[in-house]
N, C-alpha and C positions, 0 to 999 in steps of 0.2 A: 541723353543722346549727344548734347554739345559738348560734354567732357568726352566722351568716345573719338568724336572727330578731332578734336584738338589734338588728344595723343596719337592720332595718328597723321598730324602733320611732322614735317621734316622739322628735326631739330639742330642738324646743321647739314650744309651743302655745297658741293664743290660739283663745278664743271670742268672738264677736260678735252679743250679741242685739238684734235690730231688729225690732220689732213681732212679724209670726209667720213670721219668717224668724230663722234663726241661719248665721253665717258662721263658718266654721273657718279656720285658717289654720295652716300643719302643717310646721317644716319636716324633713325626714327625710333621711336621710342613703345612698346609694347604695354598694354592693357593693367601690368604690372611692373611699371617703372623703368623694366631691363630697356637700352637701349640696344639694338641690333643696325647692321650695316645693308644694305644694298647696293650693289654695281650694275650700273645697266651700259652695257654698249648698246649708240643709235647710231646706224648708218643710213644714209638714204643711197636710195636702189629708184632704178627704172625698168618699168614692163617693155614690153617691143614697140608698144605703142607711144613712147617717152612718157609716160606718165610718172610721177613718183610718189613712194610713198616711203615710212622707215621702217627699215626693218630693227628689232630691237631685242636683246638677250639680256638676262635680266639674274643674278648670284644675289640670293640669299642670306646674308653670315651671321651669325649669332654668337654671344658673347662666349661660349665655352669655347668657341673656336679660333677667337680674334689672334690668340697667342701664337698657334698651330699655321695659322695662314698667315702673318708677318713671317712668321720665322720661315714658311717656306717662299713664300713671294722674296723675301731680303735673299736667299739661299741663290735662286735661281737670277734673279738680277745681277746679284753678283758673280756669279760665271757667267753670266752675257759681257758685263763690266769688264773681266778680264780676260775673254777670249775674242772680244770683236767692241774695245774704247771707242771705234768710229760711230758706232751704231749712237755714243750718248754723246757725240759732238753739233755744238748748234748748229753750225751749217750742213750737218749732213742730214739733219733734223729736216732742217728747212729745207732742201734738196729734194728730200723724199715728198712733204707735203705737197709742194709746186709738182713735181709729178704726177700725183693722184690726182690734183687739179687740171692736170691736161688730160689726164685719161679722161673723167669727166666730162671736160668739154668736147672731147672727140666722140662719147656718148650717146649725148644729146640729138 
């Protein structure tokens, strides 16, 4: 049973904070060696009542596909890169988060 758990903890892990979204990125390792990927986006959300809780979506990816989803995620990033460069400048990065951030406090 201990060997069970172990492979199924994270064998490497990255966090990604973007405004008032955090992106994980997980990869974990399968019952027979293969490693596979996980994406989870977490946002936190409020009821009417200001309550909060996350809301969270959660992709899958496995290794026959790793190639397929690079090559399309690079595809699409880069016609964002060359139709809208603003979009991957720091400051407008940062522009947009401080944004989200007051939408939120007006929320509240």
């Amino acid at each position: 049973m201990e060997g069970t758990d172990k492979r199924r903890e994270e064998i490497y892990a990255v966090s990604v904070r973007a405004g008032k979204r955090t992106y994980f990125f997980d990869v974990k390792e399968t019952r027979q060696g293969d490693y596979y990927l996980t994406i989870t986006e977490s946002k936190k959300v409020f009821d009417k009542d200001g309550n909060s809780r996350f809301e969270k979506h959660k992709i899958f990816l496995y290794k026959e596909d790793f190639a397929k989803f690079q090559d399309g995620f690079t595809d699409v990033v880069g016609y964002i890169k060359r139709h809208k460069p603003e979009f991957f400048e720091q400051e407008a990065i940062e522009k947009a988060a401080e944004a989200e951030k007051s939408e939120d406090t007006e929320t509240e």
